[in-house]
ZADO-1210 file (C-alpha; in nm, 4 decimals, padded with zeros to 6 digits):
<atoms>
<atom x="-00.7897" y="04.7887" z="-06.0145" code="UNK" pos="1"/>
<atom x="-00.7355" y="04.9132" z="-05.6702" code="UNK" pos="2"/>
<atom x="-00.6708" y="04.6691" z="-05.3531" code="UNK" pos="3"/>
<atom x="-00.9541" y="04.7813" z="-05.1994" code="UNK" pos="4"/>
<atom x="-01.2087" y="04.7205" z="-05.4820" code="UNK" pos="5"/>
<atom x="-01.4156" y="04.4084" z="-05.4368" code="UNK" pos="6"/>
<atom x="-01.5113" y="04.2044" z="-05.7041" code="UNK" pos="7"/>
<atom x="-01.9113" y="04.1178" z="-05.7180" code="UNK" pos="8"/>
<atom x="-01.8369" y="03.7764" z="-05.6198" code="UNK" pos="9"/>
<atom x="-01.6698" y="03.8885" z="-05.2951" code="UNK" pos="10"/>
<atom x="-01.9681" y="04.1394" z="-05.2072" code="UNK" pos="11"/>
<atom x="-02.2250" y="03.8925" z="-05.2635" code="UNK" pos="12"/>
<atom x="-02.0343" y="03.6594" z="-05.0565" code="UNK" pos="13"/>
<atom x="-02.0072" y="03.9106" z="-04.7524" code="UNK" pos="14"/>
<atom x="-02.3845" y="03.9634" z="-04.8018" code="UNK" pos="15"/>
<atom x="-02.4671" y="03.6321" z="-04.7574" code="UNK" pos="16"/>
<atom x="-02.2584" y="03.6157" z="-04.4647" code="UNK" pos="17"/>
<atom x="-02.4125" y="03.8982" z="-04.3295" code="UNK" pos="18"/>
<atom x="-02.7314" y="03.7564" z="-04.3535" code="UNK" pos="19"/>
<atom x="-02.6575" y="03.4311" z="-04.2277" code="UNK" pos="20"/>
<atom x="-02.5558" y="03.6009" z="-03.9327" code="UNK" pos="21"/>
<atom x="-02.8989" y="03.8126" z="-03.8984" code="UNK" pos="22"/>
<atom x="-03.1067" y="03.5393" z="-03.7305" code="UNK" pos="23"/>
<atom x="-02.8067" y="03.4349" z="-03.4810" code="UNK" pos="24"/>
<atom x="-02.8200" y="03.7775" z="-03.3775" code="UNK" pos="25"/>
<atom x="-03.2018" y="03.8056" z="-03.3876" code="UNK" pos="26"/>
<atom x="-03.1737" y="03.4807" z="-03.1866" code="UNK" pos="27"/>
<atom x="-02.9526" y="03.5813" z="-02.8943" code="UNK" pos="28"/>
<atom x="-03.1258" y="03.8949" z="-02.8586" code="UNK" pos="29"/>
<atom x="-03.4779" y="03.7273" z="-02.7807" code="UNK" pos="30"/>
<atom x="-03.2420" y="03.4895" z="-02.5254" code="UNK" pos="31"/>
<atom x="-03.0871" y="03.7897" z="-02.3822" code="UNK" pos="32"/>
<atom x="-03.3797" y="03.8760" z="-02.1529" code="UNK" pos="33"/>
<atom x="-03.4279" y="03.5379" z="-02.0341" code="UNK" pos="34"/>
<atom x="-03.0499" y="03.4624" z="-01.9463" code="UNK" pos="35"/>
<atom x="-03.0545" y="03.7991" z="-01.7967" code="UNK" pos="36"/>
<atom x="-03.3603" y="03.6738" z="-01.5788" code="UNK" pos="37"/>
<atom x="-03.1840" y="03.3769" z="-01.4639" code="UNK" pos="38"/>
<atom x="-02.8570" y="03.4995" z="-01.3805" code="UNK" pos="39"/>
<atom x="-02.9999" y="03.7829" z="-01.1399" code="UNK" pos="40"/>
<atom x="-03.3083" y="03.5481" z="-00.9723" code="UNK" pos="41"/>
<atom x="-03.1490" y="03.2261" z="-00.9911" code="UNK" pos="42"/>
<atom x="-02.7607" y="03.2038" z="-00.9748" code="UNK" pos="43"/>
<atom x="-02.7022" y="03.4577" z="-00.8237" code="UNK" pos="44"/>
<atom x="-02.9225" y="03.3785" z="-00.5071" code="UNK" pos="45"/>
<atom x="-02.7918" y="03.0676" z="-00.5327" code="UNK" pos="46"/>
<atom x="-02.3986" y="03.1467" z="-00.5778" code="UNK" pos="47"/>
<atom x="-02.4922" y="03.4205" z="-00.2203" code="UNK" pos="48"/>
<atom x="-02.6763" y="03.1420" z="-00.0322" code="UNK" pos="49"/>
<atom x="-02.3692" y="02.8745" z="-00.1381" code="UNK" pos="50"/>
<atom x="-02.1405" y="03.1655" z="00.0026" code="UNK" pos="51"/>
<atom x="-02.3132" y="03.1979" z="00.3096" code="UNK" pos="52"/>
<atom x="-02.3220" y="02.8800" z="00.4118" code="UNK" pos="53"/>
<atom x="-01.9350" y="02.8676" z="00.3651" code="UNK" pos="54"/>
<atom x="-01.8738" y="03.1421" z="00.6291" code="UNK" pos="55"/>
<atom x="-01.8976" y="03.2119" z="00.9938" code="UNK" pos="56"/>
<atom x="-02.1468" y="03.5580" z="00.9803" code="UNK" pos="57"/>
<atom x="-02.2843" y="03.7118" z="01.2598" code="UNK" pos="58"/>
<atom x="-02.4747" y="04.0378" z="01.2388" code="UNK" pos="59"/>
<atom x="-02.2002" y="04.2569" z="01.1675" code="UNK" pos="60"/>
<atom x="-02.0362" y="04.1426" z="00.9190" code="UNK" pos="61"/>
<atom x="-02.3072" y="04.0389" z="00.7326" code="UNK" pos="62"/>
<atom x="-02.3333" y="04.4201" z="00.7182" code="UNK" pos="63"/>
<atom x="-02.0037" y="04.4973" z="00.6851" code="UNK" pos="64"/>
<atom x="-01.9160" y="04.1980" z="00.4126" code="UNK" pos="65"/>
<atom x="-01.6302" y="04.0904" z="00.6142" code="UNK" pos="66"/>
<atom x="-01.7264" y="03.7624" z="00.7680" code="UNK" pos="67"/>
<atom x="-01.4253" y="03.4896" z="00.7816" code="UNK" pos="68"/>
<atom x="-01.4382" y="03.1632" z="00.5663" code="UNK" pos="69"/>
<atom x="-01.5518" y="02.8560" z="00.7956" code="UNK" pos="70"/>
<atom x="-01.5367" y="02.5630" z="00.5267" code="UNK" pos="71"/>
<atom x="-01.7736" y="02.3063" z="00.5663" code="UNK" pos="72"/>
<atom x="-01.8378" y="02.4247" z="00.9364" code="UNK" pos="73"/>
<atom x="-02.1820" y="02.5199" z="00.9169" code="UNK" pos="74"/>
<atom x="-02.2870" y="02.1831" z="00.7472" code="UNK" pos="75"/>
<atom x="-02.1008" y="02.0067" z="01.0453" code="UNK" pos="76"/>
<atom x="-02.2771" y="02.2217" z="01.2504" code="UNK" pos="77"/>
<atom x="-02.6123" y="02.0923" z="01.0874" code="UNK" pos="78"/>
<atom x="-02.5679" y="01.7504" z="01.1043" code="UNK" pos="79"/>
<atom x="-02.4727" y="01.7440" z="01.4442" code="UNK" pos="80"/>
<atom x="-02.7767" y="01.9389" z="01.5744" code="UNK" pos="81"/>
<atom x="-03.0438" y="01.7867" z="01.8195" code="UNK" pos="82"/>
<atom x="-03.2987" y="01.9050" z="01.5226" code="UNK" pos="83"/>
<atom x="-03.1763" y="01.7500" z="01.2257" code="UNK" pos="84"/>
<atom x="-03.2829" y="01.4195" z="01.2445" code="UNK" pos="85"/>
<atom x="-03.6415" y="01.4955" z="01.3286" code="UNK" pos="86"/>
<atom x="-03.6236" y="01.7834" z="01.0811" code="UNK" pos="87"/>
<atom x="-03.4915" y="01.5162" z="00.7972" code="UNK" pos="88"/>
<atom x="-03.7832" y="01.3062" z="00.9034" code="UNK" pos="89"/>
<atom x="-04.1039" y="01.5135" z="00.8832" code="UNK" pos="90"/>
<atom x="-03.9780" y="01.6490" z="00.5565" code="UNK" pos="91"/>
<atom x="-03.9963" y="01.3143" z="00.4358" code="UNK" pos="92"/>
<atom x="-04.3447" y="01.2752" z="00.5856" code="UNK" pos="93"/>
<atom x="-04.4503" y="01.5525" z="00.4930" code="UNK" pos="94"/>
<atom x="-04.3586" y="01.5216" z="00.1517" code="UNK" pos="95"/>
<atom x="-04.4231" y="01.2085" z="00.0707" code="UNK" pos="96"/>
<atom x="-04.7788" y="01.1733" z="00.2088" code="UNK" pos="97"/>
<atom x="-04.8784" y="01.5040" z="00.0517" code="UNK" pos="98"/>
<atom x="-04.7444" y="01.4038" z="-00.2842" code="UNK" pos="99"/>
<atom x="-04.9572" y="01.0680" z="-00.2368" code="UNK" pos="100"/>
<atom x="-05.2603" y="01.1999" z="-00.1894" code="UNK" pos="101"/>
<atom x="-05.2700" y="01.5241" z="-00.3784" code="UNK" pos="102"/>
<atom x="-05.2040" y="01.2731" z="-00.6845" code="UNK" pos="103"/>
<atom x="-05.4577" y="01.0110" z="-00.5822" code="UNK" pos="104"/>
<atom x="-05.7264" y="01.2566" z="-00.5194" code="UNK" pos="105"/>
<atom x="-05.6309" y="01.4796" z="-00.8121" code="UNK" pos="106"/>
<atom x="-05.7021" y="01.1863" z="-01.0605" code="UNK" pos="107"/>
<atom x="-06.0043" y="01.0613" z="-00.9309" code="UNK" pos="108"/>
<atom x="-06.1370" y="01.4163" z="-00.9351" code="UNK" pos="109"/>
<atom x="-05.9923" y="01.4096" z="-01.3087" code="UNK" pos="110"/>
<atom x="-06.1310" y="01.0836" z="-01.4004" code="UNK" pos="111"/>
<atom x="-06.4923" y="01.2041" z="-01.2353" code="UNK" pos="112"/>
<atom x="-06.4687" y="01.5313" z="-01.3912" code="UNK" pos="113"/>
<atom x="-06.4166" y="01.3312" z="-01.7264" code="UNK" pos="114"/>
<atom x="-06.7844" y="01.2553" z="-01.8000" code="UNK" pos="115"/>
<atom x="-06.8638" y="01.5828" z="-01.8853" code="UNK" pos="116"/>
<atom x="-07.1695" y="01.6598" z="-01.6950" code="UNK" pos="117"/>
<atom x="-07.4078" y="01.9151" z="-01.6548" code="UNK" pos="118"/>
<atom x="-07.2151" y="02.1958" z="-01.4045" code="UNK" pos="119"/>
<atom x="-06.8664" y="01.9982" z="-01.4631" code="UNK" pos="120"/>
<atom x="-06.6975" y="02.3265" z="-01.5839" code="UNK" pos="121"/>
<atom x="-06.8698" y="02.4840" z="-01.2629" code="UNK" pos="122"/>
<atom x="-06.7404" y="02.1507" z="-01.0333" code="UNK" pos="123"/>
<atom x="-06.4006" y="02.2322" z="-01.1865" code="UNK" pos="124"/>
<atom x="-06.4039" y="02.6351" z="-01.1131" code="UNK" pos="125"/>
<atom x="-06.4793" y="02.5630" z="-00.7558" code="UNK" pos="126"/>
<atom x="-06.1966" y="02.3223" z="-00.7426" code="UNK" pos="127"/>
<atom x="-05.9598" y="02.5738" z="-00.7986" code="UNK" pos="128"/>
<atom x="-06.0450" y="02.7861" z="-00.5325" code="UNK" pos="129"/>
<atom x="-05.8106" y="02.6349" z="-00.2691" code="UNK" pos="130"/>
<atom x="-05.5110" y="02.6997" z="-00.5160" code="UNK" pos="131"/>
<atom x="-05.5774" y="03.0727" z="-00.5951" code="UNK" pos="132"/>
<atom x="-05.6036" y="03.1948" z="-00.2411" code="UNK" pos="133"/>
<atom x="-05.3224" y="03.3743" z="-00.1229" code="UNK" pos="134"/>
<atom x="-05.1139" y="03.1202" z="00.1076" code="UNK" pos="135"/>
<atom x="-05.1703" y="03.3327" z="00.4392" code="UNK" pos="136"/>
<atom x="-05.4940" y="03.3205" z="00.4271" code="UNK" pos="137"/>
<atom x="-05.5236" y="02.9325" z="00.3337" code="UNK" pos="138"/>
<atom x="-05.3431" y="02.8622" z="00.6462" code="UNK" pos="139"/>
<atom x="-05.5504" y="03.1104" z="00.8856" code="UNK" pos="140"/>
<atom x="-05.8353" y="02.9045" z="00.7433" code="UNK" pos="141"/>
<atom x="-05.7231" y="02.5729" z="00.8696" code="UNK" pos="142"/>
<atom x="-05.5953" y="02.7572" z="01.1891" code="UNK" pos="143"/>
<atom x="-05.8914" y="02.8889" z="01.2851" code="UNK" pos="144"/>
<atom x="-06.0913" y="02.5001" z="01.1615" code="UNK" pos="145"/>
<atom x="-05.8860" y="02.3232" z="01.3605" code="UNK" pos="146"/>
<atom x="-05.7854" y="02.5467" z="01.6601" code="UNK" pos="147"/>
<atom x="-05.8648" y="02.3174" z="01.9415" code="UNK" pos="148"/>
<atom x="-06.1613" y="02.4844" z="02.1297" code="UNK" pos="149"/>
<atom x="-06.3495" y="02.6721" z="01.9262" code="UNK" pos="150"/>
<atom x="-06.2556" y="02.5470" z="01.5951" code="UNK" pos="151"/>
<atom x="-06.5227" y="02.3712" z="01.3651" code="UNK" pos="152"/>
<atom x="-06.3412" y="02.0375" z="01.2974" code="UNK" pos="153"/>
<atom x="-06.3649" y="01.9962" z="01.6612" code="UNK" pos="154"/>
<atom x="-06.7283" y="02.0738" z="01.7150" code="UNK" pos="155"/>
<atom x="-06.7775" y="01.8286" z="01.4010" code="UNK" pos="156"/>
<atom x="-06.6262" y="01.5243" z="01.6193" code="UNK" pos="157"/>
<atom x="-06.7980" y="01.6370" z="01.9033" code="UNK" pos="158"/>
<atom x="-07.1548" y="01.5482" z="01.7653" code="UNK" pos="159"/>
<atom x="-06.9682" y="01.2200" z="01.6563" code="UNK" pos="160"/>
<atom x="-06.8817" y="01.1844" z="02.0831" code="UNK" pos="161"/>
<atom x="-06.5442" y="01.2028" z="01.9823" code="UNK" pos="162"/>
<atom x="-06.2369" y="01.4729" z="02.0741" code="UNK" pos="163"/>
<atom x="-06.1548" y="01.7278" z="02.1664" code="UNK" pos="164"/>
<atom x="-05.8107" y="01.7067" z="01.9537" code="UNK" pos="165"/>
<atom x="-05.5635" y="01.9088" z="02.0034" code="UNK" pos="166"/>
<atom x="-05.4596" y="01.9488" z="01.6441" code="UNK" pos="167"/>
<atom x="-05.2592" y="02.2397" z="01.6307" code="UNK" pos="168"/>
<atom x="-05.1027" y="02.2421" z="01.9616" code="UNK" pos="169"/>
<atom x="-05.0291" y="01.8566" z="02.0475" code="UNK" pos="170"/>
<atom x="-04.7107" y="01.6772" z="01.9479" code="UNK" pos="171"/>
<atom x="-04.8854" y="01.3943" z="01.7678" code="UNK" pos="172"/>
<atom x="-05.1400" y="01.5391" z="01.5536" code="UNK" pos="173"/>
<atom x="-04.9328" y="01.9191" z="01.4815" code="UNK" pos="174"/>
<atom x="-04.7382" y="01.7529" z="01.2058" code="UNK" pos="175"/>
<atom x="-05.0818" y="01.5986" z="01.0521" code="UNK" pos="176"/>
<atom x="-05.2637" y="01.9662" z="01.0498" code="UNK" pos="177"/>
<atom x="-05.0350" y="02.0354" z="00.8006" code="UNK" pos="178"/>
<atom x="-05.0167" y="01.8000" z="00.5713" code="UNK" pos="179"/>
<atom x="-05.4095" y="01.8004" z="00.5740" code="UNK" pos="180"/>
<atom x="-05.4106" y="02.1375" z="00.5166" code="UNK" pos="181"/>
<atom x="-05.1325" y="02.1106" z="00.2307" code="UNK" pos="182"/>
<atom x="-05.3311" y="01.8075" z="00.1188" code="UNK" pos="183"/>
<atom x="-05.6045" y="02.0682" z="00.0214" code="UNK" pos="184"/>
<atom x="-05.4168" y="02.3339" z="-00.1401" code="UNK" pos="185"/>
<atom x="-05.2209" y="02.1064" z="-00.3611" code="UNK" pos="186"/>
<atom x="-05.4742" y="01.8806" z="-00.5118" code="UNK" pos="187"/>
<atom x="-05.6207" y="02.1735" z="-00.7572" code="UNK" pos="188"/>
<atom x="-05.2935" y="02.1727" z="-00.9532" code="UNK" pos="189"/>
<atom x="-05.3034" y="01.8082" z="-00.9627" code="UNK" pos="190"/>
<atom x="-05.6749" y="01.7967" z="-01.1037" code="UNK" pos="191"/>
<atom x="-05.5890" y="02.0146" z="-01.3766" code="UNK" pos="192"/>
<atom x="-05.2341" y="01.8847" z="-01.5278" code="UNK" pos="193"/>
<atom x="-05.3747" y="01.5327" z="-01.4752" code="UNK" pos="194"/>
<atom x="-05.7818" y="01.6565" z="-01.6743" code="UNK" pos="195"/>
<atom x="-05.5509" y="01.7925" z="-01.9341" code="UNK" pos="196"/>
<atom x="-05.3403" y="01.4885" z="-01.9726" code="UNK" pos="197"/>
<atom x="-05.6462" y="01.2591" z="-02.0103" code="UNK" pos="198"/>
<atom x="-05.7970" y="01.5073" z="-02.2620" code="UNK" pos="199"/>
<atom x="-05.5195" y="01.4135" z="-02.4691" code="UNK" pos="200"/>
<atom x="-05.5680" y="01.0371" z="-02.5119" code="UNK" pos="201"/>
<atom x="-05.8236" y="00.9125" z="-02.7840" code="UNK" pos="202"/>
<atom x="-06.1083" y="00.7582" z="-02.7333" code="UNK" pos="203"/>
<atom x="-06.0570" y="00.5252" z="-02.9813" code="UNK" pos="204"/>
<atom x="-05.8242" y="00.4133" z="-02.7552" code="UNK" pos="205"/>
<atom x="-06.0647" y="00.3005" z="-02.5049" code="UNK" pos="206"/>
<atom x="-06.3514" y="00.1808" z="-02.7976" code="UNK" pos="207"/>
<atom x="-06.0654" y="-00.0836" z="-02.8827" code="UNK" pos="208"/>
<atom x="-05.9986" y="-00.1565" z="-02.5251" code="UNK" pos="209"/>
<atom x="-06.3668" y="-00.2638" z="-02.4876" code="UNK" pos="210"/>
<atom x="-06.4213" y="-00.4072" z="-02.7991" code="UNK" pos="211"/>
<atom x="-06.1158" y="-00.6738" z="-02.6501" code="UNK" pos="212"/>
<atom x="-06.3343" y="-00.7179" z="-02.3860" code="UNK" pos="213"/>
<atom x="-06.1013" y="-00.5016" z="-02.1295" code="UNK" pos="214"/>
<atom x="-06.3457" y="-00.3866" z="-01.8160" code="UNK" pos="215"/>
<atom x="-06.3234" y="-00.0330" z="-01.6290" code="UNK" pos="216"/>
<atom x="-06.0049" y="-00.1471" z="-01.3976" code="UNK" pos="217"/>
<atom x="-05.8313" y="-00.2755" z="-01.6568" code="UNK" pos="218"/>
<atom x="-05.8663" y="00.0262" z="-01.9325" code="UNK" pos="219"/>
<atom x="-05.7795" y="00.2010" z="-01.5660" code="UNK" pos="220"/>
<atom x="-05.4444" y="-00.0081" z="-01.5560" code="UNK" pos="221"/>
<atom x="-05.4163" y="-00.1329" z="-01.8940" code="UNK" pos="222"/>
<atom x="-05.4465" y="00.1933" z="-02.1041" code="UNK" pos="223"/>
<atom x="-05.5077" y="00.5137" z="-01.8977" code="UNK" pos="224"/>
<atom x="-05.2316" y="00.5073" z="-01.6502" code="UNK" pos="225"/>
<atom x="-04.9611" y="00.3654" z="-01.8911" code="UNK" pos="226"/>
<atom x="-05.0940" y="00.6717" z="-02.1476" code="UNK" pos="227"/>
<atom x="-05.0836" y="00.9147" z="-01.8704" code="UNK" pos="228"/>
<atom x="-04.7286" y="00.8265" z="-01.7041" code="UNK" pos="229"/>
<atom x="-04.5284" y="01.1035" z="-01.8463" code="UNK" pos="230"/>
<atom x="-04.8283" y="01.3532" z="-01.7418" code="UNK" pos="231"/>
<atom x="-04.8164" y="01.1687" z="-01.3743" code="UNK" pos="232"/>
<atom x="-04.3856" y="01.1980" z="-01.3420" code="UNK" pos="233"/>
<atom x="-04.3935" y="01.5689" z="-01.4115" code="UNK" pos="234"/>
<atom x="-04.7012" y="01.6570" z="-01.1677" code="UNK" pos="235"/>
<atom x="-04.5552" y="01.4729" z="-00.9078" code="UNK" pos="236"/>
<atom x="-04.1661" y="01.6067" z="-01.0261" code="UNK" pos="237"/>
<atom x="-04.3359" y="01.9597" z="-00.9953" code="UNK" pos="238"/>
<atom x="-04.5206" y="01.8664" z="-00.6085" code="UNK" pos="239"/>
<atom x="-04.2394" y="01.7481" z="-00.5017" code="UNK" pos="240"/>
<atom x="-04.0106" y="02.0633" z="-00.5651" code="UNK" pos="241"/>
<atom x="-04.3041" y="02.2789" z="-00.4414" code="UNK" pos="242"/>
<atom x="-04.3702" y="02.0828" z="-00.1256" code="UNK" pos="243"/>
<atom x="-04.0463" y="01.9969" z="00.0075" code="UNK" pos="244"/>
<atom x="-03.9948" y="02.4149" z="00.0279" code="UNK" pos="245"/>
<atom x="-04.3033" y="02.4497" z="00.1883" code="UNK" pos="246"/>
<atom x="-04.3130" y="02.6780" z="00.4476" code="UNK" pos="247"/>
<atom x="-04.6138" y="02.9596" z="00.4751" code="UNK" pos="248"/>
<atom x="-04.8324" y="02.7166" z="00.5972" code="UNK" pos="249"/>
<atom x="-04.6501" y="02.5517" z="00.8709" code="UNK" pos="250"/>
<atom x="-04.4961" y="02.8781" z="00.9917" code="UNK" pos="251"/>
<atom x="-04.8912" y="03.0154" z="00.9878" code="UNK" pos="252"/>
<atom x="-05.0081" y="02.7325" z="01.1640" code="UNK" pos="253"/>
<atom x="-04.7855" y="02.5555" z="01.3841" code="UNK" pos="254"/>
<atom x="-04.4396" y="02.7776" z="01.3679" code="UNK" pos="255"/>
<atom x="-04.3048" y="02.4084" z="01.3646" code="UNK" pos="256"/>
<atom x="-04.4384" y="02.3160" z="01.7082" code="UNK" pos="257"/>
<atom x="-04.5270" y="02.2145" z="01.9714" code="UNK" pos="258"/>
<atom x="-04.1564" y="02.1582" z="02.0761" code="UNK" pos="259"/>
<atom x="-04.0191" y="02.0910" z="01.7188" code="UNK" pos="260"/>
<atom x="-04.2850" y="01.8391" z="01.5993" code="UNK" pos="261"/>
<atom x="-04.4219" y="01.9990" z="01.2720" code="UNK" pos="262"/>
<atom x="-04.0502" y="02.1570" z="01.1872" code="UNK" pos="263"/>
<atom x="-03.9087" y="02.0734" z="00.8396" code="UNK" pos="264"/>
<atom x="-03.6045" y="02.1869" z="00.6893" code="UNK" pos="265"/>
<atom x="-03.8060" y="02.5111" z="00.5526" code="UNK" pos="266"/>
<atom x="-03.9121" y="02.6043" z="00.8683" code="UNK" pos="267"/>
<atom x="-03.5793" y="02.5121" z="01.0345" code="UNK" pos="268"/>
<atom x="-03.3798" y="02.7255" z="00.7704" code="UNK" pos="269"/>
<atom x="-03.6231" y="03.0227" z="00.8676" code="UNK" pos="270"/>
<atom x="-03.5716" y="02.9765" z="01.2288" code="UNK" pos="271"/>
<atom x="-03.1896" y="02.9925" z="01.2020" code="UNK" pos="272"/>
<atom x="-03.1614" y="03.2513" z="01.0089" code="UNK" pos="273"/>
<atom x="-03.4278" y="03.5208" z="01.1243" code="UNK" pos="274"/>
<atom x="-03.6095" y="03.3874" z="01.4186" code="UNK" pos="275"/>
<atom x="-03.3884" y="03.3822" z="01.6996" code="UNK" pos="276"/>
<atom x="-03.2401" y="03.6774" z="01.8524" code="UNK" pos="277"/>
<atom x="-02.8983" y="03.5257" z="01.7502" code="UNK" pos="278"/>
<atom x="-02.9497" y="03.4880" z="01.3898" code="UNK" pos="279"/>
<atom x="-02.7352" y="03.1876" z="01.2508" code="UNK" pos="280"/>
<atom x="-02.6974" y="03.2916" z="00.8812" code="UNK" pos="281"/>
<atom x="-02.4654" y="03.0271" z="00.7708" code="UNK" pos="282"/>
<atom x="-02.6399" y="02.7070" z="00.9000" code="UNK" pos="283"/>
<atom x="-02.9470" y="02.8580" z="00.7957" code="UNK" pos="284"/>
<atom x="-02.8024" y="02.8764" z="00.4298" code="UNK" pos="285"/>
<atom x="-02.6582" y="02.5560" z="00.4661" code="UNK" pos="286"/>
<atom x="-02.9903" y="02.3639" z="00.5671" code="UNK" pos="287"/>
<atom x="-03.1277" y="02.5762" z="00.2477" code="UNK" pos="288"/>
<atom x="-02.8925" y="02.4087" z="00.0467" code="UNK" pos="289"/>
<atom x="-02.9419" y="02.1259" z="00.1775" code="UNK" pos="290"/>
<atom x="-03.3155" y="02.1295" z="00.0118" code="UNK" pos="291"/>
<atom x="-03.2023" y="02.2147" z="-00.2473" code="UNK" pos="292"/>
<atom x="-02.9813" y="01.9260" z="-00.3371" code="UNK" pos="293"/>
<atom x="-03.2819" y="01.7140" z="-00.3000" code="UNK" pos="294"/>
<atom x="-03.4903" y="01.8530" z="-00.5110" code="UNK" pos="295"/>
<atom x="-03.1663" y="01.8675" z="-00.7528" code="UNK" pos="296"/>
<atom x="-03.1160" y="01.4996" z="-00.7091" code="UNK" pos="297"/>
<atom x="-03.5002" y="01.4176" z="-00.7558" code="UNK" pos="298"/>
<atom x="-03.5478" y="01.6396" z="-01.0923" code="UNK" pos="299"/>
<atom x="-03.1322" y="01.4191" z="-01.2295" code="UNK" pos="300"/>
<atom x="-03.3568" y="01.1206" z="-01.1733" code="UNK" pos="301"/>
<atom x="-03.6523" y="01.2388" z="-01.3525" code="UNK" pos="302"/>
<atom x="-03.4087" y="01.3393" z="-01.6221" code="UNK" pos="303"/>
<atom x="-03.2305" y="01.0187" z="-01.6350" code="UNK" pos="304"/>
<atom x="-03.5801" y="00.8381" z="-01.6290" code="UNK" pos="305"/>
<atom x="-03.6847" y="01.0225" z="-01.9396" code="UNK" pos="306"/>
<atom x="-03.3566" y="00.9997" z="-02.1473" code="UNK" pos="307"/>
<atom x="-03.3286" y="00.6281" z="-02.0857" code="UNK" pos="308"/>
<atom x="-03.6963" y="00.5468" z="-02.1473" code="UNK" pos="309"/>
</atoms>
């Protein structure tokens, strides 16, 4: 016998082999495309933005690729500007009280839309309007609503003997406009996570709750929400991310004025960047990153939440 002849029980062992390895290769070819995906939309914008925020880049050598390293500079820079304080703060606002009442709303709308009454697919279809429209023209909409004198909010209160309000252009209602108007787009998406998550609880659930002798606020408290808290930490984990990068509307409506009173970090991170004649690339990067370590730290805690529990 030659030393290259194989005996049947070595073949049949490099077969199996072989086809043991089949599905890991079958496997990390389906992955392929979506690592692929990630790696050019996601780290890599990410890794460029990190890098610009680390280095002092003016027009030219943004160009040119030649800009010298600055360090934490541009962060110092940040945090010691006039803006970032009141920036900080009407993010939170603005984040917070849209996330409150897109969820509130969204489940009563759920819980109404529940019953399954006559036209409730209809109800539901219509509801979704505000979420399909293309973001510029959303915000024209509530531009041209609440523009100050000709707007129909206005003429509204005026029947009511009250206004005009300067919603768009004063500095204590500017901020408001847009969380109204953010208000609207973002309850849709709350309505239908939150419908499908009460779909999924049984109604024998709720027969037993009444047969205990459990009324409507406490099968509310007692059986819904509990049942429907790892729907509700998602949809609001999801608003969250979405709202605190929010920035078609605000640009559309209010630019972030009158005199900085609507501007959030999105807006702010625009401005720096691209809108001044001086662009600022690396503070602009930096206040980008900025949002997005707190989204980061608000999706660990989610995490965390959901391992521990």
């Amino acid at each position: 016998m030659t030393p290259f002849a194989q005996t049947p029980a070595r073949a049949a062992r490099k077969r199996r082999v072989a086809r043991a390895r089949s599905p890991q290769w079958a496997a990390w070819a389906f992955l392929a495309p979506i690592v692929l995906y990630l790696l050019v939309f996601y780290a890599y914008p990410l890794f460029r933005n990190v890098e610009l925020s680390l280095r002092h880049y003016t027009v030219r050598s943004f160009v040119r690729g030649d800009a010298p390293f600055a360090g934490f500079a541009n962060y110092a820079k940040v945090f010691a500007d006039a803006t970032f304080g009141p920036a900080l703060w009407h993010t939170v606002v603005f984040t917070l009280v849209s996330l409150a009442f897109q969820f509130v709303i969204g489940l009563a709308l759920a819980l109404f839309f529940l019953k399954n009454f006559r036209l409730s697919a209809t109800l539901r279809g219509l509801f979704l309007v505000p979420w399909l429209l293309p973001l510029i023209v959303s915000a024209s909409t509530w531009s041209w609503m609440l523009n100050s004198d000709s707007g129909v909010v206005n003429a509204v209160l005026a029947w009511f003997g009250i206004g005009p309000v300067n919603w768009l252009t004063s500095l204590d209602w500017s901020l408001w406009s847009v969380i109204i108007a953010n208000i609207w787009i973002g309850i849709p998406f709350n309505l239908v996570v939150l419908y499908s998550g009460l779909q999924a609880i049984s109604p024998a659930i709720y027969e037993a709750a009444a047969l205990d002798g459990a009324g409507g606020w406490q099968r509310f408290w007692k059986v819904t929400f509990p049942l429907l808290r790892p729907v509700s930490a998602i949809t609001l984990l999801l608003g969250l991310v979405y709202t605190l990068k929010v920035f078609d509307i605000i640009w559309i409506m209010t630019k972030g004025g009158p005199s900085g009173s609507s501007t959030t970090f999105a807006t702010w991170s625009y401005r720096l960047g691209f809108g001044n004649l001086v662009p600022s690339f690396g503070p602009g990067a930096a206040v980008g990153n900025l949002l997005i370590v707190m989204a980061l730290i608000f999706g660990l805690v989610y995490i965390r939440r959901r391992v521990v529990t």
